[in-house]
C-alpha positions in Angstrom: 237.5 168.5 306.7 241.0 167.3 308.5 240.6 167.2 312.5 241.8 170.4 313.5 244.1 168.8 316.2 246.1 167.1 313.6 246.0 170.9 311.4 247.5 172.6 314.4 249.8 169.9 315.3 251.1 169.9 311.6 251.6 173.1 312.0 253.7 173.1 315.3 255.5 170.6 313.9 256.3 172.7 310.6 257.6 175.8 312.8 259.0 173.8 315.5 257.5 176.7 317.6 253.9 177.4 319.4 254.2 180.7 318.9 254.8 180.8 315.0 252.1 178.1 314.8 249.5 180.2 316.5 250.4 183.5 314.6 250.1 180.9 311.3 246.6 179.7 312.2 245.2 183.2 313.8 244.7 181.1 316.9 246.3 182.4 321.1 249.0 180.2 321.9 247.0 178.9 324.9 244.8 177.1 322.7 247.3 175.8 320.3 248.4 173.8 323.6 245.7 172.6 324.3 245.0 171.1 320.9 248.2 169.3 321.0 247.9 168.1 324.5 244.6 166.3 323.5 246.6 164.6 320.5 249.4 163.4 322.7 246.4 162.1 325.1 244.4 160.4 322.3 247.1 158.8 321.2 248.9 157.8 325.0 252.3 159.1 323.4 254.5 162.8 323.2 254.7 164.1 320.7 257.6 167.0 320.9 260.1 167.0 323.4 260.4 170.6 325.5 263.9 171.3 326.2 264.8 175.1 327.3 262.3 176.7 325.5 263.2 175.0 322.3 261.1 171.9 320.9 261.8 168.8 318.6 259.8 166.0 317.3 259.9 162.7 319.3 259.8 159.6 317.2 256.2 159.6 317.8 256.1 162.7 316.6 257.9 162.2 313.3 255.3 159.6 312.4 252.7 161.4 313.1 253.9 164.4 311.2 254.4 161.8 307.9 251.1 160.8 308.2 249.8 164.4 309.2 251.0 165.6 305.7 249.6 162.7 303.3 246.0 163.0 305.5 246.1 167.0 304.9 246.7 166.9 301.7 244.3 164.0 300.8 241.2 165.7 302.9 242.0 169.3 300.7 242.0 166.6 297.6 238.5 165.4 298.5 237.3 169.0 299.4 238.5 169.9 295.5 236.8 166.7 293.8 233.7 167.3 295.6 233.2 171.0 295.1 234.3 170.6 291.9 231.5 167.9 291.0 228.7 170.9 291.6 229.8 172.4 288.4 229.5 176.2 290.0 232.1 177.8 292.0 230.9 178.4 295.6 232.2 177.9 299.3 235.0 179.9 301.1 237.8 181.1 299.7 240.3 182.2 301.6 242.9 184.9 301.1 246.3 186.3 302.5 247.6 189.7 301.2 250.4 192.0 301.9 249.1 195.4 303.6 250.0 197.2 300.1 248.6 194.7 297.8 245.0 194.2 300.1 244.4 197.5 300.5 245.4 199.3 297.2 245.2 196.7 294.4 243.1 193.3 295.8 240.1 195.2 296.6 238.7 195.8 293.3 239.9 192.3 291.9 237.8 190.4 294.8 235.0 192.7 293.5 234.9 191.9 290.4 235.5 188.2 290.8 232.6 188.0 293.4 230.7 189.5 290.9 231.1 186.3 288.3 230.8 183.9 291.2 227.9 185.1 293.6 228.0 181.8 295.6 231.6 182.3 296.6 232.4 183.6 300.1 236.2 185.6 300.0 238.0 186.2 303.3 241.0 188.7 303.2 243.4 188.3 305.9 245.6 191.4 306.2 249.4 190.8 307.3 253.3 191.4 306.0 254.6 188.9 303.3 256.5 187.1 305.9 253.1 185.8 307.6 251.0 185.4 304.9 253.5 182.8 303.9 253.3 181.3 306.6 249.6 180.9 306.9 249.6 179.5 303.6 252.5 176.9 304.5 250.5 175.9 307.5 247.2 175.5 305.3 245.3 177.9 307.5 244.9 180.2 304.1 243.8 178.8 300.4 245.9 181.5 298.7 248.6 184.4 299.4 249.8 187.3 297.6 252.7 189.1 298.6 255.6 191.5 297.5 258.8 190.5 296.9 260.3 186.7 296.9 259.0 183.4 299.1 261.9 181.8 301.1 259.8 178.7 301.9 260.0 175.4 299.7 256.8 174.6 299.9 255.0 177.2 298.2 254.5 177.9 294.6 255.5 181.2 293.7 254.0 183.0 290.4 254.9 187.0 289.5 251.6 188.9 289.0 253.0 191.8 288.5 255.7 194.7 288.8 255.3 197.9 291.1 257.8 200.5 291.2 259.0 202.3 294.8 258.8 206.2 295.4 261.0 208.2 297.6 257.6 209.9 299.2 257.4 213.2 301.5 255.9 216.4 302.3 255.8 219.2 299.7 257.8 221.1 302.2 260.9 218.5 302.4 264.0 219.1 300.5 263.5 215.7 298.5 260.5 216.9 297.1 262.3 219.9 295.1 264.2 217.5 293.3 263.2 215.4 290.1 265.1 212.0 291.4 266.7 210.9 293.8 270.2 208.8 294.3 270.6 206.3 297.0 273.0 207.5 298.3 271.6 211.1 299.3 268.9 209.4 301.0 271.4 209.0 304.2 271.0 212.8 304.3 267.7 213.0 305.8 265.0 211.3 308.2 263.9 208.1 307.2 260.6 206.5 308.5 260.7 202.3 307.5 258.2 200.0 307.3 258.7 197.2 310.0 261.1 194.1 309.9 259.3 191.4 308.2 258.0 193.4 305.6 257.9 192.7 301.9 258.3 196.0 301.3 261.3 196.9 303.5 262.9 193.9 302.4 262.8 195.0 298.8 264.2 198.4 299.8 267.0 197.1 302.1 268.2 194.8 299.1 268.0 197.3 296.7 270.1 200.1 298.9 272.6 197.1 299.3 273.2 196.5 295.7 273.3 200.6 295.2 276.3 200.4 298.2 274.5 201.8 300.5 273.8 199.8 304.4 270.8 199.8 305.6 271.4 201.2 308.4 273.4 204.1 307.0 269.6 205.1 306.8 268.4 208.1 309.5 265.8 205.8 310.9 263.4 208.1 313.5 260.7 206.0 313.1 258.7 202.5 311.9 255.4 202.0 310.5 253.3 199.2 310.0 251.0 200.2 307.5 251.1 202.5 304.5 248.2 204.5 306.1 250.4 205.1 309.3 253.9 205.8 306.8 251.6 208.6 305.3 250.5 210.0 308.0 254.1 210.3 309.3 255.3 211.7 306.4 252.6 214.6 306.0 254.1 215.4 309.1 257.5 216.5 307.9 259.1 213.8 310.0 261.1 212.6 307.3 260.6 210.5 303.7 259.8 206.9 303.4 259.8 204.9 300.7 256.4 203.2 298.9 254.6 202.1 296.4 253.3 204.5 294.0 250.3 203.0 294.0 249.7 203.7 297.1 250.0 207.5 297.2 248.9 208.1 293.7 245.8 210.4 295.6 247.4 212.5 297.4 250.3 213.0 295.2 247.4 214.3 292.8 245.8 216.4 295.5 249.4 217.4 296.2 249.3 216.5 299.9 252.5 214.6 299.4 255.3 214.4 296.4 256.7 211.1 294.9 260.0 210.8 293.6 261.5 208.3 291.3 264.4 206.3 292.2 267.9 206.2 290.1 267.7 203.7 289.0 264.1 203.2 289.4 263.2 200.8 292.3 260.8 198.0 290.9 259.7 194.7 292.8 257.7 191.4 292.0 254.1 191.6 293.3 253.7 187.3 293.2 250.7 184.6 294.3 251.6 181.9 296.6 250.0 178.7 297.2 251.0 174.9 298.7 253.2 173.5 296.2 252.3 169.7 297.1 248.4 170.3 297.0 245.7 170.0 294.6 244.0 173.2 294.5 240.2 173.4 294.5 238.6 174.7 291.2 237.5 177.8 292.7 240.9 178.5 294.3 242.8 178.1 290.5 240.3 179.9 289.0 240.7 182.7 291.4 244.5 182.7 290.9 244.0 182.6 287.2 241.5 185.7 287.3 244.0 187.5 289.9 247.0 187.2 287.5 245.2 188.2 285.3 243.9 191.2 286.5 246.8 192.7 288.3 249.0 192.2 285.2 246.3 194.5 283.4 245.7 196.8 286.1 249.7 197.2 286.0 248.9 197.9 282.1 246.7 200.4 282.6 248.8 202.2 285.1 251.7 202.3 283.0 249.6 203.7 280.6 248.6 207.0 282.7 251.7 207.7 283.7 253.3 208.1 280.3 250.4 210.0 279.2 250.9 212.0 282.2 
């Protein structure tokens, strides 16, 4: 409901970068410009201050950016009251997810949530934890779930649930013959690694660190971007990677590829995010509410399998 020039130059302003803010909203940089340019014109004033490829607020700009926040968060708080005085939950809602978490575990929880609320309209925007945090900091998403821990201030951060990390490979790799694997052997063989700004390799790297191990004592050959793409690497007989087990729980049952545990087992946070300073719409608590809900069972239920298994 905000003018969208004061949305994208909030969000300039919050990065301090046209390029960040662009990736943020899902906009080209080119028109991120231009929507600031037209501000600074309305208003007969600069707004940033472009020094060597590095921008800063003017005075001007500092106001603005003040008032930018208090009129962002008052327009989502009228959005809220007003939806919320129709009594059913309808509208957009719209989501940020991890490349592990939307395309292994989100799917069926959107599905069933859809199912209660017919009226609602769910985007899912696919991206690593780094940028779905920052759309949501930017207000360009309602919600985010990623893996791992939020750096930024301004989000709330809630734990849905835990996932434990599998040294994954091809039947035919030497990993594979063993029943678990110690850090430290992993610097023994080919790695392939998800890429920089990843929830997932930033788990890994942190948990290698606290087992003594750098980084980049790590073989890397090769980075992916996607589970999809790690397993198709790995198939290969490139070399291992590390992933969630949900996310190779098929084809380690069709025994395409093996998973092997961790000593000591590698688990991480699977968490929501959402603004911190902003009233949240009734459909957007109630969806968090139902996700937390659902992921903590779903992590139930797998838990369950596997010691039966």
């Amino acid at each position: 409901m905000a003018d969208r020039r004061l949305q994208v130059f909030h969000a300039v302003a919050k990065h301090l970068s046209f390029t960040k803010a662009a990736e943020a909203l899902c906009m080209t940089q080119p028109a991120v410009t231009f929507q600031v340019r037209q501000l600074e014109e309305q208003f007969d004033t600069r707004l940033f201050d472009r020094v060597q490829g590095r921008i800063t607020l003017t005075a001007a700009g500092q106001v603005a950016f003040d008032y930018a926040e208090r009129i962002l968060a008052l327009s989502g708080d009228l959005e809220s009251k007003l939806r919320g005085m129709s009594g059913t939950l309808a509208g957009p809602l719209l989501i940020g997810a991890s490349k592990t978490i939307a395309e292994f575990l989100l799917p069926r929880v959107l599905g069933e949530f859809k199912a209660l609320h017919p009226a609602i309209v769910p985007r899912l925007f696919v991206e690593n934890s780094e940028k779905v945090q920052e759309q949501v900091a930017a207000r360009s998403l309602d919600v985010g779930f990623i893996e791992g821990d939020s750096h930024l201030p301004s989000l709330a951060f809630h734990v849905c649930c835990e996932d434990e990390l599998l040294v994954v490979s091809a039947p035919s790799h030497p990993l594979a013959r063993l029943p678990a694997v110690a850090p430290r052997s992993l610097a023994e063989h080919a790695y392939i690694s998800r890429e920089p700004g990843s929830g997932t390799r930033e788990v890994i790297d942190h948990y290698l660190e606290r087992a003594g191990v750098a980084s980049d004592a790590l073989q890397a050959v090769m980075e992916g971007s996607s589970p999809e793409a790690l397993k198709g690497m790995v198939a290969t007989g490139l070399g291992f990677t590390i992933m969630s087990r949900a996310t190779v729980s098929k084809e380690v049952r069709l025994g395409d590829l093996v998973g092997i545990p961790l000593i000591p087992p590698l688990m991480r946070q699977l968490a929501v995010v959402y603004p911190r300073e902003r009233m949240q719409s009734r459909l957007v608590e109630a969806f968090i509410g139902f996700a937390r809900a659902r992921l903590a069972s779903l992590q139930s239920a797998g838990a369950s399998d596997r010691r039966v298994a």
